[in-house]
VEXROZA-354071 format. One record per residue: residue number from 1; x, y, z of N, C-alpha, C in turn; residue in three letters. Coordinates in steps of 0.1 Angstrom, whole numbers, m for minus. Example, Ala and Ser with C-alpha at 12.3 -4.5 7.8 and 13.67 -1.06 7.14 Angstrom:
<pts>
+------+--------+---------+-------+---------+----------+-------+--------+---------+-------+------+
: resi : n.east : n.north :  n.up : ca.east : ca.north : ca.up : c.east : c.north :  c.up : resn :
+------+--------+---------+-------+---------+----------+-------+--------+---------+-------+------+
:    1 :    132 :     m57 :    78 :     123 :      m45 :    78 :    132 :     m33 :    78 :  ALA :
:    2 :    128 :     m22 :    71 :     137 :      m11 :    71 :    129 :       0 :    79 :  SER :
+------+--------+---------+-------+---------+----------+-------+--------+---------+-------+------+
</pts>
This chain:
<pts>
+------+--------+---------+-------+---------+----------+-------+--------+---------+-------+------+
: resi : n.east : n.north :  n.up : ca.east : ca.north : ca.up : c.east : c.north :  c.up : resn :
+------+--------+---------+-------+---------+----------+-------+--------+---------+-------+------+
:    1 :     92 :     217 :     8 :     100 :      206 :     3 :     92 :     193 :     4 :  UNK :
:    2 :     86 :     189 :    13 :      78 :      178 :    15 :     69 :     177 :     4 :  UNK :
:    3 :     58 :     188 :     3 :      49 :      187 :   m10 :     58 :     184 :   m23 :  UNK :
:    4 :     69 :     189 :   m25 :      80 :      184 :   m38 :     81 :     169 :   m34 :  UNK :
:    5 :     84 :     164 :   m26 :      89 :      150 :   m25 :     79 :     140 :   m30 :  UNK :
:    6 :     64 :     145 :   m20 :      48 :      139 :   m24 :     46 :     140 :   m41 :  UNK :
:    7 :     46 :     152 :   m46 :      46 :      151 :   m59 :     58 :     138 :   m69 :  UNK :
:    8 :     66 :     138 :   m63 :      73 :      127 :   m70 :     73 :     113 :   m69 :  UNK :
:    9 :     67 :     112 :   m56 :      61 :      100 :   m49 :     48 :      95 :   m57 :  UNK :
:   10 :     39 :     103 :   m61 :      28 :      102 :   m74 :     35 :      96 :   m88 :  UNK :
:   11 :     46 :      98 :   m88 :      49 :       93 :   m99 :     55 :      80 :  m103 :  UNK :
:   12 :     58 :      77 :   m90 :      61 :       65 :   m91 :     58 :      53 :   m82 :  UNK :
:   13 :     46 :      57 :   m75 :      38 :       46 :   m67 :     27 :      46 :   m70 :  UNK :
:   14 :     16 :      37 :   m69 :       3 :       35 :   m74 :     m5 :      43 :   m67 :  UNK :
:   15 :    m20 :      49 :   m74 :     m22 :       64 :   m67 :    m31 :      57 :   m52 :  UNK :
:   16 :    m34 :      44 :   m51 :     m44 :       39 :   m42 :    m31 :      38 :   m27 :  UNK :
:   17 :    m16 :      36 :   m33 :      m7 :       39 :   m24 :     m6 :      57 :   m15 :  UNK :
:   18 :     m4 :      65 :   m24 :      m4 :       78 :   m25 :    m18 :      82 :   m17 :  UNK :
:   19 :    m27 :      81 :   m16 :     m38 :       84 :   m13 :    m42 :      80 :     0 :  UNK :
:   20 :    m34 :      67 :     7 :     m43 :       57 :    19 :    m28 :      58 :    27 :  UNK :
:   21 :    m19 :      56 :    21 :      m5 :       54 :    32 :      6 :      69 :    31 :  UNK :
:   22 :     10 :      67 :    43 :      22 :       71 :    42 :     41 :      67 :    41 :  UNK :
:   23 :     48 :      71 :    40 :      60 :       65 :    32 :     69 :      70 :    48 :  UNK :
:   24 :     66 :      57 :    58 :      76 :       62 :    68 :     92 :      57 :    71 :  UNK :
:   25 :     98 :      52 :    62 :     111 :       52 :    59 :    114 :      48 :    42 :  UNK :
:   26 :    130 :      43 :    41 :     128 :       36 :    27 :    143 :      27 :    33 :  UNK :
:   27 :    147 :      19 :    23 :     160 :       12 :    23 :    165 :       8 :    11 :  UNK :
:   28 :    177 :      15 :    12 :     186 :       12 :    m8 :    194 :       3 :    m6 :  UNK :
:   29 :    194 :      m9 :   m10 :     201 :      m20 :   m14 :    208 :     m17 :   m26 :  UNK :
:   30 :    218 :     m29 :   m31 :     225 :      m32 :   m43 :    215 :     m31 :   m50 :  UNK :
:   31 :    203 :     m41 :   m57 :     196 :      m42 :   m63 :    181 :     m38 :   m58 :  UNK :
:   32 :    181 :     m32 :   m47 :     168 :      m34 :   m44 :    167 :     m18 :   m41 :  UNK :
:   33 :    152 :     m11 :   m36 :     148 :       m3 :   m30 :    131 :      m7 :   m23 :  UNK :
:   34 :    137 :      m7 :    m8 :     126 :       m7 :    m2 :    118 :       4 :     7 :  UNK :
:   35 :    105 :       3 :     3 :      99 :       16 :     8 :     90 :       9 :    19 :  UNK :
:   36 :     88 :      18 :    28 :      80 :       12 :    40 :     70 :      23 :    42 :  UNK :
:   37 :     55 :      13 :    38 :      45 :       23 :    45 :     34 :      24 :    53 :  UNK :
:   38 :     29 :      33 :    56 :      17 :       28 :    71 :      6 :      34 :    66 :  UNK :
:   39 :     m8 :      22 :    64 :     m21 :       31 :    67 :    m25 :      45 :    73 :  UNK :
:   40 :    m29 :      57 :    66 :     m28 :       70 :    77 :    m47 :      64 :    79 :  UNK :
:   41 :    m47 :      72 :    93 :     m57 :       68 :    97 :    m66 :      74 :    99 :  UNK :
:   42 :    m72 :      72 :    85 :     m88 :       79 :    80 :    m99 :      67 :    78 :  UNK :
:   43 :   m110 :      65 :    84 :    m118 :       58 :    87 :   m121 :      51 :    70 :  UNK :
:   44 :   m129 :      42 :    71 :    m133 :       34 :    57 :   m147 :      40 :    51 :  UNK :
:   45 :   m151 :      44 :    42 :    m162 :       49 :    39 :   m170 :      41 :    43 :  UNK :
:   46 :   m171 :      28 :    43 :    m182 :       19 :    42 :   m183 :      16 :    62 :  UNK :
:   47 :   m177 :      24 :    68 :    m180 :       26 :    78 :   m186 :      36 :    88 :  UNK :
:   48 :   m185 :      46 :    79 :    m185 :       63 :    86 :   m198 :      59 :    95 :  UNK :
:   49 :   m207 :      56 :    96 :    m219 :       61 :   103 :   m217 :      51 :   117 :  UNK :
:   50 :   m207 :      42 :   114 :    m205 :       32 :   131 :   m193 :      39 :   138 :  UNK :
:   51 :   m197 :      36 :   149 :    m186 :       38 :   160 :   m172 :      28 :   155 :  UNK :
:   52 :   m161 :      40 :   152 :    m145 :       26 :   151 :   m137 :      35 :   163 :  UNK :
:   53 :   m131 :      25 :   164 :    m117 :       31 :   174 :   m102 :      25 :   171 :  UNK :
:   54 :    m95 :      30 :   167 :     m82 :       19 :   161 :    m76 :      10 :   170 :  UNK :
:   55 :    m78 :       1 :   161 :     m67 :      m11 :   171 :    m59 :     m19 :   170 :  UNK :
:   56 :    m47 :      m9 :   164 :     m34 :      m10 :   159 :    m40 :     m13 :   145 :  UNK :
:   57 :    m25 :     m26 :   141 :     m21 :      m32 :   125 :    m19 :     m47 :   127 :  UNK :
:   58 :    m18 :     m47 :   113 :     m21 :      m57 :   108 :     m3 :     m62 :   108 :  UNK :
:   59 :     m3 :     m74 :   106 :      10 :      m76 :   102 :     15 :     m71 :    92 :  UNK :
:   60 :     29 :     m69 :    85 :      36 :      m60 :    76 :     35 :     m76 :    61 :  UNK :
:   61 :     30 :     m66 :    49 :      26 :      m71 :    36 :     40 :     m69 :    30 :  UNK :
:   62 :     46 :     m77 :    24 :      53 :      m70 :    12 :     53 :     m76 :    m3 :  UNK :
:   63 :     51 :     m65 :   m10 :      46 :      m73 :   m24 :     51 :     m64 :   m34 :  UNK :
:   64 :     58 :     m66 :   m50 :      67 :      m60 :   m56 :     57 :     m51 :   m67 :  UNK :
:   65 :     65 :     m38 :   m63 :      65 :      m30 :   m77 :     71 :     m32 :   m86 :  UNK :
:   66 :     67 :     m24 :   m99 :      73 :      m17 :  m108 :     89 :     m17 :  m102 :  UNK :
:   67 :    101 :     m19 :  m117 :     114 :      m17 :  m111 :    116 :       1 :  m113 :  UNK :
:   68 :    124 :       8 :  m111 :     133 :       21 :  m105 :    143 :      21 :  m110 :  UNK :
:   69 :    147 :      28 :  m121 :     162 :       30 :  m123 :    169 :      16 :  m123 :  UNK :
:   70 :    164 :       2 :  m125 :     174 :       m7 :  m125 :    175 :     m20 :  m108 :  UNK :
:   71 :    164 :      m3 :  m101 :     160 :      m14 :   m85 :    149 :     m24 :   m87 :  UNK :
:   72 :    150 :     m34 :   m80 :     136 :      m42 :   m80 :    136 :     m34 :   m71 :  UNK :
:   73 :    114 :     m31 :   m66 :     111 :      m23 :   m59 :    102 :     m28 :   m50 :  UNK :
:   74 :    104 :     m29 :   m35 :      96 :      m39 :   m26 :     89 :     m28 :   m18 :  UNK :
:   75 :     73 :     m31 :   m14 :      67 :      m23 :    m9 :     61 :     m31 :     7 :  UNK :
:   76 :     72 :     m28 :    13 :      66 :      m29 :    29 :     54 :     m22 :    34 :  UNK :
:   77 :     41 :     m30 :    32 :      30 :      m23 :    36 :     23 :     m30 :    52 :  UNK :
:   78 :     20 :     m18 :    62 :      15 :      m21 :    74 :     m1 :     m14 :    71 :  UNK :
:   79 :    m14 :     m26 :    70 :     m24 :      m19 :    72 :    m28 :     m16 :    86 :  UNK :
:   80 :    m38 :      m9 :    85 :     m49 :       m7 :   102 :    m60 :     m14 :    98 :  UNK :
:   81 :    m64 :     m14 :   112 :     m76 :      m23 :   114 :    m81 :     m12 :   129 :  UNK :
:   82 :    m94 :     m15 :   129 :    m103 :       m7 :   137 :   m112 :     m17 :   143 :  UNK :
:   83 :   m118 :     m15 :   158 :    m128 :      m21 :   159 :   m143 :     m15 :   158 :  UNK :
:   84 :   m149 :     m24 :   151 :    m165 :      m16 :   151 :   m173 :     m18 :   163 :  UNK :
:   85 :   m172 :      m5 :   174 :    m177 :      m11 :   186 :   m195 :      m8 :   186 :  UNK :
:   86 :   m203 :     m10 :   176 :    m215 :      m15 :   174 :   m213 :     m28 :   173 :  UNK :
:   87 :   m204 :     m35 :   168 :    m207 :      m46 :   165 :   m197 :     m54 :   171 :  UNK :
:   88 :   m186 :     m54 :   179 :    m174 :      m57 :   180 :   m171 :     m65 :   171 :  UNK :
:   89 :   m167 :     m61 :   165 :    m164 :      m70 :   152 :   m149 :     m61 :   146 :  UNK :
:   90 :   m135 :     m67 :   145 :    m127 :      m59 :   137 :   m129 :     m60 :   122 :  UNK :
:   91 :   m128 :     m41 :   115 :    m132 :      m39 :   106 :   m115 :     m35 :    98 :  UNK :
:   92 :   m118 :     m38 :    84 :    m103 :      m28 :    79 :   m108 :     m27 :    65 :  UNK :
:   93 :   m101 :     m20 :    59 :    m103 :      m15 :    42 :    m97 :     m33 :    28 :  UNK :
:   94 :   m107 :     m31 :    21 :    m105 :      m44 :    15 :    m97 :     m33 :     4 :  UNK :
:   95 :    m83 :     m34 :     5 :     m75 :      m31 :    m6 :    m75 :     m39 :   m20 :  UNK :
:   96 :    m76 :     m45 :   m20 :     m73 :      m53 :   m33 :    m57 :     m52 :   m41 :  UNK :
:   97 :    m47 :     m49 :   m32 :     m36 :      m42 :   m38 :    m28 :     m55 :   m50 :  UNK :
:   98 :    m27 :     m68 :   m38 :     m22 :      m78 :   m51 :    m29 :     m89 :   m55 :  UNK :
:   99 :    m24 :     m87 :   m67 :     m32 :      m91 :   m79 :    m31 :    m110 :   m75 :  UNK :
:  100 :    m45 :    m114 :   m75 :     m47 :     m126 :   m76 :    m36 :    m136 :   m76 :  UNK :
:  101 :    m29 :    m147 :   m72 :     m23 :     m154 :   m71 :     m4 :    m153 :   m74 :  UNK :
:  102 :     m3 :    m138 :   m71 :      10 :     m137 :   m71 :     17 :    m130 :   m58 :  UNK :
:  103 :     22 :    m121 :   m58 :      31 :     m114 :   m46 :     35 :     m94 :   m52 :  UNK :
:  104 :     26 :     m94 :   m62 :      29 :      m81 :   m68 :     17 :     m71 :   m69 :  UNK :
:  105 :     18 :     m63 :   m72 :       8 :      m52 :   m72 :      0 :     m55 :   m81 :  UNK :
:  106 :    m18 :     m51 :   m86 :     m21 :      m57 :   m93 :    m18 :     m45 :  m111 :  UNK :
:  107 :    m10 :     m33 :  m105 :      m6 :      m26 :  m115 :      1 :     m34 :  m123 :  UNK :
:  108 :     13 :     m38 :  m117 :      28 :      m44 :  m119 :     20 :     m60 :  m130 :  UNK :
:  109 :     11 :     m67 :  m122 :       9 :      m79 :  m129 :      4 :     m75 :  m140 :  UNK :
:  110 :     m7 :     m67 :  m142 :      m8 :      m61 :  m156 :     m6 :     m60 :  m165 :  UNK :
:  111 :      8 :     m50 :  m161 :      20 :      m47 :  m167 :     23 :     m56 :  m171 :  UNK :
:  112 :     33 :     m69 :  m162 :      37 :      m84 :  m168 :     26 :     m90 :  m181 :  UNK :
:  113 :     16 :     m89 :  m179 :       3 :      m96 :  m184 :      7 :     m92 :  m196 :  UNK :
:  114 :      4 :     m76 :  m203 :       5 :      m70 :  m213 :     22 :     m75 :  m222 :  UNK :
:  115 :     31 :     m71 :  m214 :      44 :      m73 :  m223 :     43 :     m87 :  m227 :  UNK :
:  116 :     41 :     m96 :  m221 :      40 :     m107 :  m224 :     32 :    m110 :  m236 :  UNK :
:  117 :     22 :    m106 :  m239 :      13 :     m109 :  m255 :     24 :    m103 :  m263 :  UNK :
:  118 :     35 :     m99 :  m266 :      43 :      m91 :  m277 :     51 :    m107 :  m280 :  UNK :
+------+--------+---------+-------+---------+----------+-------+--------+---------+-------+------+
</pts>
């Protein structure tokens, strides 16, 4: 059942979501659906060869999808952060999730971007 749910979860979240986080609750509003998710904790490529050790999160991001059936769709995201103890220095993944000077995904502003030239 779970692999059924992940498969559907592909379809309607961005695959850089699908791939890095997990979906540890959600919340249905009138108008809204919010999904809450957490960094799983697989090291950064651009780190593999230093010593990390996790050290917790980051504060909780939220920034809008794509709408759902009629929901605006809000993405509570918690990244991680590691320390590089070669360097003590805290390290974390440069997501790039939203798009330059807004609050939305940079799928979704796209999207806005395109309909808008019609």
């Amino acid at each position: 059942m779970q692999e059924s749910f992940n498969e559907i979860l592909k379809l309607l979240l961005p695959e850089i979501i699908i791939n890095y986080f997990e979906l540890t609750s959600y919340k249905k509003e009138n108008v809204a659906l919010h999904l809450y998710l957490k960094e799983i904790n697989s090291l950064p490529k651009e780190y593999l060869q230093n010593k990390l050790s996790s050290k917790g999160f980051f504060d909780e991001i939220t920034v809008q999808d794509f709408p759902i059936r009629g929901f605006k769709v809000y993405l509570h995201i918690t990244r991680r952060r590691w320390l590089n103890e070669d360097t003590s220095k805290i390290v974390f993944r440069d997501w790039n999730l939203v798009a330059d000077g807004t609050r939305v995904t940079q799928e979704f502003a796209s999207f806005l971007k395109e309909i808008n030239r019609f």
